[in-house]
Each structure stands twice: as structure tokens, then as C-alpha cells.
C-alpha positions in Angstrom: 0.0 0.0 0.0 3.1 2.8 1.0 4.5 2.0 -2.5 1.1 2.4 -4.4 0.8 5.6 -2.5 4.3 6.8 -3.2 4.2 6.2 -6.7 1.0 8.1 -7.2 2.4 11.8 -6.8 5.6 10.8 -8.8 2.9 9.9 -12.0 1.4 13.2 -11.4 4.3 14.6 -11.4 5.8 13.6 -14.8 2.5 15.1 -16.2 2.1 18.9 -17.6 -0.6 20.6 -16.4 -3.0 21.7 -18.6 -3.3 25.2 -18.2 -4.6 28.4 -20.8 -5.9 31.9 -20.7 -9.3 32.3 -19.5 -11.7 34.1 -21.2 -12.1 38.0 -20.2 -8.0 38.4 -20.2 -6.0 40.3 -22.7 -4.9 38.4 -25.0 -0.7 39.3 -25.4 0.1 40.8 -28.6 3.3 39.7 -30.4 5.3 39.9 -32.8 6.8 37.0 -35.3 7.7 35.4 -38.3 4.8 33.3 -40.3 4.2 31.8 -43.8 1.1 31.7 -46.0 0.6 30.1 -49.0 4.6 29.3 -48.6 5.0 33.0 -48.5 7.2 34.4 -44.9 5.9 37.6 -43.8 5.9 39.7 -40.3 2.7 38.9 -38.4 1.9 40.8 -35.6 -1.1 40.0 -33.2 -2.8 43.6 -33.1 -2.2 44.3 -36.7 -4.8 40.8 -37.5 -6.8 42.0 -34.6 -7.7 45.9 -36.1 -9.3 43.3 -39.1 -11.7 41.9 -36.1 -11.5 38.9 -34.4 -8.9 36.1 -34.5 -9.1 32.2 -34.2 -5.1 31.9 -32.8 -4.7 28.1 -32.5 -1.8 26.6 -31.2 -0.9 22.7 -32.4 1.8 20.6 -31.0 3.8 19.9 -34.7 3.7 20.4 -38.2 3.4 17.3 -40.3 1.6 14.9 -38.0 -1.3 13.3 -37.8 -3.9 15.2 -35.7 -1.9 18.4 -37.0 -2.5 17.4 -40.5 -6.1 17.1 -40.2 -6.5 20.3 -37.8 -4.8 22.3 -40.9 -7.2 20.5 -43.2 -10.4 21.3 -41.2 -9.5 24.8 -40.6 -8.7 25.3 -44.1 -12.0 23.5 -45.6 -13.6 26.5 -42.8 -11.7 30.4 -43.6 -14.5 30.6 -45.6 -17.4 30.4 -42.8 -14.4 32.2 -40.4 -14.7 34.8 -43.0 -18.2 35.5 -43.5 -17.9 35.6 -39.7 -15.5 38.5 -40.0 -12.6 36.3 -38.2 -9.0 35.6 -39.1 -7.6 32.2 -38.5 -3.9 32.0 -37.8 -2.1 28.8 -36.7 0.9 28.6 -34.3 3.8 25.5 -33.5 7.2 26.2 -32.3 8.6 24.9 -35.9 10.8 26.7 -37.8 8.9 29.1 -40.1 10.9 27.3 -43.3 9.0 24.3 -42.3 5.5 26.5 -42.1 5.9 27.5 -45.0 6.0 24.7 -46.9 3.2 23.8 -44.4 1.0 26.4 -45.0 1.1 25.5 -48.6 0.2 21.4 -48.3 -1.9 21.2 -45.2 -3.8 24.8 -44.9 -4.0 24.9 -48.6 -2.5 28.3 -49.0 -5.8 29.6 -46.9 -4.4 31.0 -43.9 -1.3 31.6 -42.0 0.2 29.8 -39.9 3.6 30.9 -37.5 6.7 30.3 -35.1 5.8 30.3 -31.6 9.3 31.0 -29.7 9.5 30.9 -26.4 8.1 34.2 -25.2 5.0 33.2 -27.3 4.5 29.8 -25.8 4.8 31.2 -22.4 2.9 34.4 -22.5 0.1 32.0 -24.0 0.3 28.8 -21.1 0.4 26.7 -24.0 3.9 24.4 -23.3 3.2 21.2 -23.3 5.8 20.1 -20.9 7.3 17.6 -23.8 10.4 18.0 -26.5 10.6 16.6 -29.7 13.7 16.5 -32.1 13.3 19.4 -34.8 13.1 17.7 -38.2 15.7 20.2 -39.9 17.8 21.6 -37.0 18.0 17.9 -35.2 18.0 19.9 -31.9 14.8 19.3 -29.5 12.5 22.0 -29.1 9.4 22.6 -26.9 5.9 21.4 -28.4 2.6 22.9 -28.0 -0.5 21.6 -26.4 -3.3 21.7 -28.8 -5.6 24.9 -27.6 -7.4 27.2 -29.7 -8.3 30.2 -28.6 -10.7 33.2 -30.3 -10.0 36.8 -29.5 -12.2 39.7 -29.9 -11.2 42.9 -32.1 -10.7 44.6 -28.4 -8.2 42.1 -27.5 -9.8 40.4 -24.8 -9.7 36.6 -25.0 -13.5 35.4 -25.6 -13.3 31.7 -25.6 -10.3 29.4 -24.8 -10.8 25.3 -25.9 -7.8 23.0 -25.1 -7.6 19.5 -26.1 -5.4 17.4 -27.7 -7.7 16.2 -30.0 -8.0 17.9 -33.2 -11.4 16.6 -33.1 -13.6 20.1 -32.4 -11.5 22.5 -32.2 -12.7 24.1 -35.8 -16.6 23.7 -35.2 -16.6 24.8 -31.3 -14.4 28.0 -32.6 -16.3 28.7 -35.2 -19.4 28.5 -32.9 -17.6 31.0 -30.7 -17.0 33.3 -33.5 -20.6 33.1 -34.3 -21.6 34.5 -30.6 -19.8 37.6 -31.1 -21.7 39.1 -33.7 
């Protein structure tokens, strides 16, 4: 029984909390490289946001599975974002070389998608608490949990969803896009 008990906290321990903004705070504003359509360009947070709101959706790395299929989904979707008046942009810590050629096979040139460094990841809560070797640099880097949040045009986070399933991340986003108007 002492050992069943002992082991418990050290399993807890080994796992990330999951943790995000709630909704009501300021979403940070930032500045940083992205790609779309396999084009680089500056992208900075309040620039999207003076266009009206933004789906900002972190995912753990380009090229996988649930990843792949996120991309897809939101891709198949700018339009309906768009009649919405809302801006999708997608974030991984990968290098913005790889998002770019990303941006172009999985989004299907329909919306950009950027480098989260550090700062980002932090100022967001989104670390995952895991490293993965970097296809291109072979050097680990931090990975993402898989949360998706929507920010009004003032800023203010209005609805935070983290889960790493891909699974309804798109529809409950777009739902919460819907409610602003």
C-alpha cells in the first residue's frame, strides 16, 4: 500500500498541467515570423486584430497526424471564419521554413500559420511540458498543447478550448465566433 501511494504523486508529477488563458484576459500581442501560401511575412497579433477577431490556435507539430487534419479542417472553414469576419492563424514552435512549406500542403495556402518562440508559448500557457527533435535543426524544441483560442477585435480573449484532440477545435471555434456578432 506505502509504495502504491508513493508512486501516485511521482505519475502526477511527470505530467504537464493543462493550463490556458481564461476568457475576459488580454490576449498578449506579439510579434513574429509566419508563412502563408509558402509566402514568410511579419505577423503581428494587433495588426490581425484591427481586421476583427482572431481564431489563434496553437498545435503541437507540423506534419503529424492530428496536426494534419486540424490544418485541413481549418482550411475547408476560412471561408465560414470569414463571412464571420474572423481571421484564422495557426501557431507551432517549428521553424517558419518548415510552415511555410506547411502552410502551402496542409492549410492549402488559406491562412497563415507561425513560429511560436518561447516568449509566445509562455505568454500563452500553452507548453506542453514535452520535446521533440526538430526535423531540420535535429535539436529538441518545446511542443505545444493543442488549444485554440478566439480573441475579440478589443483584445480580450472570448473563448479558450484545449484538447489534444483535433477533433472540435474548428466547429466549437467557429461556434464561438458566431456568438460575437
Amino acid at each position: 500500500m506505502r509504495l502504491r501511494l508513493f508512486a501516485l504523486p511521482l505519475a502526477f508529477a511527470t505530467v504537464p498541467a493543462v493550463a490556458a488563458l481564461s476568457p475576459g484576459a488580454v490576449a498578449p500581442d506579439f510579434t513574429t515570423r509566419g508563412a502563408i501560401d509558402g509566402k514568410i511575412f511579419r505577423l503581428t497579433l494587433s495588426q490581425q486584430l484591427k481586421k476583427g477577431p482572431v481564431v489563434l490556435y496553437f498545435f503541437p507539430a507540423a506534419y503529424t497526424g492530428g496536426c494534419n487534419q486540424e490544418a485541413h479542417d481549418f482550411s475547408e472553414a476560412v471561408p465560414q471564419f470569414q463571412a464571420a469576419g474572423a481571421t484564422v492563424i495557426g501557431m507551432s514552435t517549428d521553424t517558419v521554413e518548415r510552415l511555410a512549406k506547411f502552410s502551402q500542403e496542409k492549410c492549402a495556402g488559406k491562412f497563415a500559420v507561425a513560429s511560436a518562440g518561447p516568449r509566445i508559448v509562455k505568454a500563452y500557457d500553452v507548453d506542453l511540458g514535452k520535446m521533440i527533435p526538430d526535423v531540420e535543426t535535429k535539436q529538441l524544441r518545446a511542443v505545444t498543447n493543442r488549444t485554440s483560442y478566439v480573441i475579440g477585435r478589443d483584445g480580450k480573449i472570448t473563448f479558450v478550448h484545449s484538447n489534444l484532440s483535433a477533433a472540435d477545435h474548428v466547429k466549437l471555434t467557429l461556434e464561438a465566433v458566431r456568438a460575437l456578432k
